[in-house]
VMD Tcl script that draws the C-alpha trace (Angstrom):
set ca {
  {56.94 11.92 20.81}
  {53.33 10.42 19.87}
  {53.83 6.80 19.34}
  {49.54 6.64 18.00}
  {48.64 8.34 14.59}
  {45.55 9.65 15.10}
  {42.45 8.50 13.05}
  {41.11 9.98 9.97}
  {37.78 11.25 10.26}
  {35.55 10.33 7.33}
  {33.40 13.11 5.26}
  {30.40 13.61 6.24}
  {27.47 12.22 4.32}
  {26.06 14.22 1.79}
  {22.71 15.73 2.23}
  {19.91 13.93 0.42}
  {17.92 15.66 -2.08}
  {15.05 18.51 -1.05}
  {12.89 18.42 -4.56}
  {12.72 14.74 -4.90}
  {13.32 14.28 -8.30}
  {15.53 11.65 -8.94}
  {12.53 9.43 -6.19}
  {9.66 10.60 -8.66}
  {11.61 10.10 -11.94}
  {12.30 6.41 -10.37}
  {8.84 5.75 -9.65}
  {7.78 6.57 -13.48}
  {10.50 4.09 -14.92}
  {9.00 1.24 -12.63}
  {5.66 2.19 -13.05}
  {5.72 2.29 -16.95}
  {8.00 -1.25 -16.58}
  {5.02 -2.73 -14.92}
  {2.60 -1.66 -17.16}
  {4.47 -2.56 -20.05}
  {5.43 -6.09 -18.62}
  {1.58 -6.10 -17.52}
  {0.40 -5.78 -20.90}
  {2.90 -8.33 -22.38}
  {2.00 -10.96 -20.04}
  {-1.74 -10.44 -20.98}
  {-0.72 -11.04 -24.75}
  {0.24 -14.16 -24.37}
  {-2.22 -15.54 -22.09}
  {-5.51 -14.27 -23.83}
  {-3.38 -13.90 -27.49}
  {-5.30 -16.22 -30.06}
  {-1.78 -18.24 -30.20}
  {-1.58 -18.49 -26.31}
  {1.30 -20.58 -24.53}
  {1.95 -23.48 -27.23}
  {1.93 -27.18 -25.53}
  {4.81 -29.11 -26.30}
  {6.10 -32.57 -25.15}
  {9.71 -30.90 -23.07}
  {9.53 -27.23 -21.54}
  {10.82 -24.77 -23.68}
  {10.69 -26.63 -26.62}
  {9.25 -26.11 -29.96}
  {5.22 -26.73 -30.93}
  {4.98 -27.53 -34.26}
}
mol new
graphics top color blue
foreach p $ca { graphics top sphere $p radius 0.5 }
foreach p [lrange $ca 0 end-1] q [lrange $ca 1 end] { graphics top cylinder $p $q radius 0.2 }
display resetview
């Protein structure tokens, strides 16, 4: 009689990816992110309105 069980062995890890694809389909999605948070950025800081003064951050200008 065997008074130890013995251990389950985990699955083995998958095999990453050969082609790549999801890695280079990543990199566009962050790359166009930048460039669109890039150009948003620059809107506001060279914009004719610009960042508005106001007495308390976040508040209103008026």
């Amino acid at each position: 009689m065997c008074v130890f069980k013995s251990p389950k062995i985990p699955d083995p890890p998958k095999p990453a990816s050969t082609d790549y694809a999801e890695a280079v389909q990543q990199s566009d999605i962050e790359a166009r992110l930048r460039k669109r948070r890039a150009g948003a950025a620059a809107d506001v800081l060279t914009g004719p309105t610009g960042i508005p003064a106001t007495q308390t951050l976040g508040g209103t200008a008026q």
